[in-house]
N, C-alpha and C positions, 0 to 999 in steps of 0.2 A: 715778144715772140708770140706768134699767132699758137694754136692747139696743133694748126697743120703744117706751120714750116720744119721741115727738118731738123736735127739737133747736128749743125754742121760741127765737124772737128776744128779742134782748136790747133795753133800751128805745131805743139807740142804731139799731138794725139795723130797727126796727120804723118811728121816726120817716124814714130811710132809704127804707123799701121800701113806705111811705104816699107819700111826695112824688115815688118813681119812678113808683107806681102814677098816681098824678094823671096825671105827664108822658104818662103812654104814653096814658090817653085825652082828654086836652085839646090837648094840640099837634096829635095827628091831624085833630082839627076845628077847630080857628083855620085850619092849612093848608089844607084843604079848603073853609070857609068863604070865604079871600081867593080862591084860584082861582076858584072855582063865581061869586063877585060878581065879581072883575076878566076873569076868561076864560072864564066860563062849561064849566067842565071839575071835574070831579072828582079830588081827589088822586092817586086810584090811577089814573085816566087819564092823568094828568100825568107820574106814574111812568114807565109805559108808555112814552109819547109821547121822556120825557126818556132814559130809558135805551136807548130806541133809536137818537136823536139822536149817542149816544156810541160805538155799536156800530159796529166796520167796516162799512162798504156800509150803513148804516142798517139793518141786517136780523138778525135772531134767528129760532131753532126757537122756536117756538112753548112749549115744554115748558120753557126757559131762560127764558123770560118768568115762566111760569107761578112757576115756584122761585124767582125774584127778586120777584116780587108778593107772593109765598105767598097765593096764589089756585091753585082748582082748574083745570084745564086744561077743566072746564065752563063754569065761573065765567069763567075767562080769556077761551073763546070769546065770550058773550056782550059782554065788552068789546070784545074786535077789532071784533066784527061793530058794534057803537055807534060804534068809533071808523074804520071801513071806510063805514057812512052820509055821516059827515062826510065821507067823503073824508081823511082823516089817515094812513090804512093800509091795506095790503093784505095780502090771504092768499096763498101761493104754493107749489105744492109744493118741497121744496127739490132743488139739482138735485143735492147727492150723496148722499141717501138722499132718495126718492120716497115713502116710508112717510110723511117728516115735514113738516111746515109749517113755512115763515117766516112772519112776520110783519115785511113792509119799511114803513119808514115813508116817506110821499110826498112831495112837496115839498109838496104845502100843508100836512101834518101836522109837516113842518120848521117852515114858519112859525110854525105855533100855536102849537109849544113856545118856539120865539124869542121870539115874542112875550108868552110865559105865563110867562119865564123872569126877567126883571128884578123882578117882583110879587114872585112866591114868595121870590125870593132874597134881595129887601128884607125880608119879613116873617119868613123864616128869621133874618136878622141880626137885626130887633127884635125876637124874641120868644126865643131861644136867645141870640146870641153879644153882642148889646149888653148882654145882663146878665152875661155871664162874663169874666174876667182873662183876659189869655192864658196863666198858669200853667193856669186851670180849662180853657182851650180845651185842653191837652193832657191834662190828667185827664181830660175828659172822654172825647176819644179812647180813653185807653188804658182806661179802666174802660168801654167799651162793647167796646173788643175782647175783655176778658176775662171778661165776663158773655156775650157770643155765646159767647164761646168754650167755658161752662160749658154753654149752655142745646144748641149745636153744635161739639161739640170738634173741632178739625181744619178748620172751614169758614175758608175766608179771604174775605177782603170785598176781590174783586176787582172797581175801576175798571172797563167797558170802555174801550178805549183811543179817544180822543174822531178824529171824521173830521171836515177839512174841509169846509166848506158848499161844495154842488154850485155849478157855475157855470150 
């Protein structure tokens, strides 16, 4: 093998990176599908919605949103501003740097995710983990940390740390 030919897949690595390729675009639309019919929301609004729900004070920079969606920070805006219509979220300057935006989520945009959360979670479990062992539940884990880890070396897939529901 030359320096320049490629490192073709093997037939093993090829059947592999056929049925990963399927997952990454058919799961995204089943999820998206149950949301949009049960809660009339978009996945990636869901996102949004859900990882705010996790965040201290309900609230992110704007820009930390953006890189957890992996959406542009244009792209992003137009969701806030869709998801700020509904009433779900607001825009805010932040108060220790004034340059940047939060993005807090409201109390009705708590609800909707409450609400939009038992669907998803259900159809996550039937469509992912009711069909895996719990050996494969932990392969699965650890071979998605190490494929981010290839495609982002050094990124860690950090939880935010979840806040109690407002009283």
């Amino acid at each position: 093998m030359s320096a320049t030919e490629p490192r073709w897949l093997d037939e093993e690595q090829t059947k592999a990176w056929i049925a990963l390729s399927a997952v990454l675009v058919e799961l995204p639309t089943a999820l998206d599908a149950q949301l949009q019919r049960d809660s009339g929301i978009s996945h990636v609004d869901y996102q949004v919605l859900s990882w705010l729900s996790m965040t201290p004070g309900r609230a992110a920079r704007m820009s930390q949103i953006a890189e957890m969606a992996k959406v542009s920070l244009s792209h992003l805006s137009r969701i806030a501003a869709r998801l700020e219509r509904q009433g779900w979220l607001r825009r805010t300057p932040d108060p220790h740097d004034g340059r940047a935006t939060l993005a807090v989520l409201t109390e009705a945009g708590w609800d909707k995710v409450v609400a939009a959360a038992p669907g998803h979670v259900e159809e996550v479990q039937r469509l992912v983990f009711d069909n895996l062992t719990p050996a494969q539940v932990r392969q699965l884990e650890s071979i998605g940390h190490r494929v981010l880890n290839g495609v982002r070396p050094g990124f860690s897939l950090r939880l935010p740390t979840a806040s109690p529901p407002a009283d």
